[in-house]
C-alpha positions as CSV (number, residue, x, y, z in Angstrom):
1,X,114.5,13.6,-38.0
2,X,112.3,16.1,-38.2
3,X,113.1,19.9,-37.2
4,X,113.1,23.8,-36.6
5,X,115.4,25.8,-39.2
6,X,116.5,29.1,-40.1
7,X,116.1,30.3,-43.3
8,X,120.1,29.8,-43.9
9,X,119.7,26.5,-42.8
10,X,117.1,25.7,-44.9
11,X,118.8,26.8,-47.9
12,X,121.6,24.7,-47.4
13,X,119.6,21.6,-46.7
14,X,117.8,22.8,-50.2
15,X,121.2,22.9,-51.6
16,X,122.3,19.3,-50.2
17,X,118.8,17.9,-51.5
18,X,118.8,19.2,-55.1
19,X,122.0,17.5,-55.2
20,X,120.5,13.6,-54.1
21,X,117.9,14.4,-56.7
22,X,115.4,15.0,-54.3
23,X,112.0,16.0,-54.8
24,X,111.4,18.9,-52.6
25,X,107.7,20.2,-51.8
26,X,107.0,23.3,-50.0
27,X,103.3,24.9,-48.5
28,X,103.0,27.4,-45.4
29,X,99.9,28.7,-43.5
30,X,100.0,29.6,-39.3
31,X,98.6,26.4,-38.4
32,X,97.1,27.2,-35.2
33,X,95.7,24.8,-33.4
34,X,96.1,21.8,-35.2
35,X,93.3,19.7,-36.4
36,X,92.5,16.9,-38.5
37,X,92.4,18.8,-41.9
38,X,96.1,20.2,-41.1
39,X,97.3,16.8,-40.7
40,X,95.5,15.8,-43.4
41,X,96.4,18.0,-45.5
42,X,100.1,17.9,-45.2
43,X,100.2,14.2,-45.0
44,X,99.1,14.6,-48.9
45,X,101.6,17.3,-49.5
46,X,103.8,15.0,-48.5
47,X,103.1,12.6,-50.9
48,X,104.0,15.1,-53.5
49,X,107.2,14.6,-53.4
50,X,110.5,13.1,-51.0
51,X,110.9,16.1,-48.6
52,X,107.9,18.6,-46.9
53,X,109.1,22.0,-45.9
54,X,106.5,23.7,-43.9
55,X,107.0,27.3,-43.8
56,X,105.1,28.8,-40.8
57,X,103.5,32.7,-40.2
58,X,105.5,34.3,-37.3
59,X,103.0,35.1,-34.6
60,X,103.7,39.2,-35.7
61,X,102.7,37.9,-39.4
62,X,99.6,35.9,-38.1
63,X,98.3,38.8,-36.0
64,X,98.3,41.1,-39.0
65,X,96.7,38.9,-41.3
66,X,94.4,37.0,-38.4
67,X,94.1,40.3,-35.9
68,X,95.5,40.8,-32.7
69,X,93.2,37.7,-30.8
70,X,95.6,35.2,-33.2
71,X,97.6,33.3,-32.8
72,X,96.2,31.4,-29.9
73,X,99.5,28.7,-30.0
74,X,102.7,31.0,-30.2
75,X,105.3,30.1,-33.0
76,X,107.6,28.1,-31.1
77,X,104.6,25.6,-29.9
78,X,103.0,25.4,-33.6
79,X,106.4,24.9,-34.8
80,X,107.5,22.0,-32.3
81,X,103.8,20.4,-33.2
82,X,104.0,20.7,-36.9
83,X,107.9,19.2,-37.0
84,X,106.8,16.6,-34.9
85,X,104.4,15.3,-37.6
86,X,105.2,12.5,-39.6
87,X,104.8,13.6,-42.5
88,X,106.6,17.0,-42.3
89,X,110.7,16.7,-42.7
90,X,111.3,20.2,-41.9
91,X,109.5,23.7,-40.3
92,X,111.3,27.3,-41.2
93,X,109.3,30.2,-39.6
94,X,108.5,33.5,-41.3
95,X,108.0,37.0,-40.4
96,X,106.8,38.4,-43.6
97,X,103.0,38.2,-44.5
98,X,103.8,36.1,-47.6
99,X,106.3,33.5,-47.8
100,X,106.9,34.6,-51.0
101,X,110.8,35.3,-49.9
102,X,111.1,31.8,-48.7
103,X,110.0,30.5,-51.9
104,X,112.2,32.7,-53.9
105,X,115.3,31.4,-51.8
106,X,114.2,27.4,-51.8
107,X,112.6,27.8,-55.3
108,X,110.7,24.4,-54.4
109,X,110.1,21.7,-56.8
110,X,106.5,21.6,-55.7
111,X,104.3,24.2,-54.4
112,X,101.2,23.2,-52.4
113,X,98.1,25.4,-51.4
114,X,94.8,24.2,-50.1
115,X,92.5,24.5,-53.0
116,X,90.2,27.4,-51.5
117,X,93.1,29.1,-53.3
118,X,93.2,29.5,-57.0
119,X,96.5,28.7,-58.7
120,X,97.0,32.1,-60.3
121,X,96.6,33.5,-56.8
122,X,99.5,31.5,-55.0
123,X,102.3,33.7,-53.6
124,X,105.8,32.0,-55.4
125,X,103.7,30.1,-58.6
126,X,105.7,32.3,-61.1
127,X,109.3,31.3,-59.2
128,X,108.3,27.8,-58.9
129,X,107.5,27.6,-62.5
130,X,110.0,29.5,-64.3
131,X,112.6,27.1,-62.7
132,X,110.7,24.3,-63.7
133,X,108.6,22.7,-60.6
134,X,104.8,22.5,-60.6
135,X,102.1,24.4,-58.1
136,X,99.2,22.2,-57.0
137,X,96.6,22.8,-54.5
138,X,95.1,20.1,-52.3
139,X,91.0,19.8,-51.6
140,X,90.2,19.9,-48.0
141,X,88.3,16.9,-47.0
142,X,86.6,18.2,-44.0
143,X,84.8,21.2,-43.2
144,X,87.2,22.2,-40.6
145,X,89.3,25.1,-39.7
146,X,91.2,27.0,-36.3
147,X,88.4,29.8,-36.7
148,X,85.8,27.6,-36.4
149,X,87.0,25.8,-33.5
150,X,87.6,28.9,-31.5
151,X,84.2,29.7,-32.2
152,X,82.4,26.3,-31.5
153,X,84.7,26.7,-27.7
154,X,83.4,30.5,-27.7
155,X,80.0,29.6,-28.3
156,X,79.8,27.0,-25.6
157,X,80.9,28.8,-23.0
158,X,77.8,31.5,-24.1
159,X,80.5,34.0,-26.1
160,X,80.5,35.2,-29.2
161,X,83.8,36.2,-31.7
């Protein structure tokens, strides 16, 4: 079953998991409007490991990082989407502009990145490997992201972002 939690949720579902031996894998982004290289990509996250926490930008976090045009799907939608994917087990959303705190309180046994980021730069890789779990990042297979989209529909319609 696939679902929405709180942060105190999540850390007791951590808690229930590490003890059935579980191998738990964690990644985050804002995931707005989803596309094939988000599914993509977390259906090999997934394969990481037994479990897939996504843990998903608030939309306060995404319009600091992203600006105030982001996100274009509010958190509760992105949220109900990304659960709803097979291969994601559970969503926790964030308000921070790092899920760094997240990571510190689940301490994953895998952390995942897309590979336009370089492991020494991944928020929680020093958590994650001083209790013992690996960091990976996963290549993107196609050239596709939520910023280009909104501007292939901006320039169709004759605007530019």
């Amino acid at each position: 079953m696939n679902e929405v939690k709180s942060l105190d949720e999540m850390k007791s579902i951590r808690e229930q998991l590490r003890k059935e031996k579980k191998k738990v894998v964690f990644t985050n982004g804002c995931f707005d409007l989803i596309h094939a290289g988000h599914v993509d990509y977390l259906s090999k996250a997934r394969e990481m490991g037994d479990v897939l926490i996504v843990g998903l930008n608030s939309d306060a976090s995404i319009k600091r990082i992203k600006g105030v045009t982001r996100p274009i799907l509010l958190e509760a939608e992105r949220a109900f989407i990304i659960s709803n994917l097979k291969a994601v087990d559970y969503v926790t959303i964030f308000e921070e502009d790092t899920p760094g705190r997240i990571i510190g309180e689940l301490i994953p046994d895998v952390l995942v990145k897309g590979a336009d980021w370089t492991i020494d730069n991944i928020v929680g890789r020093d958590v994650v490997e001083a209790n013992g779990g690996e960091v990976k990042t996963i290549k993107f297979v196609n050239n596709q992201s939520t910023s280009k989209i909104i501007n292939a529909i901006l320039n169709r319609f004759g605007k530019s972002n």
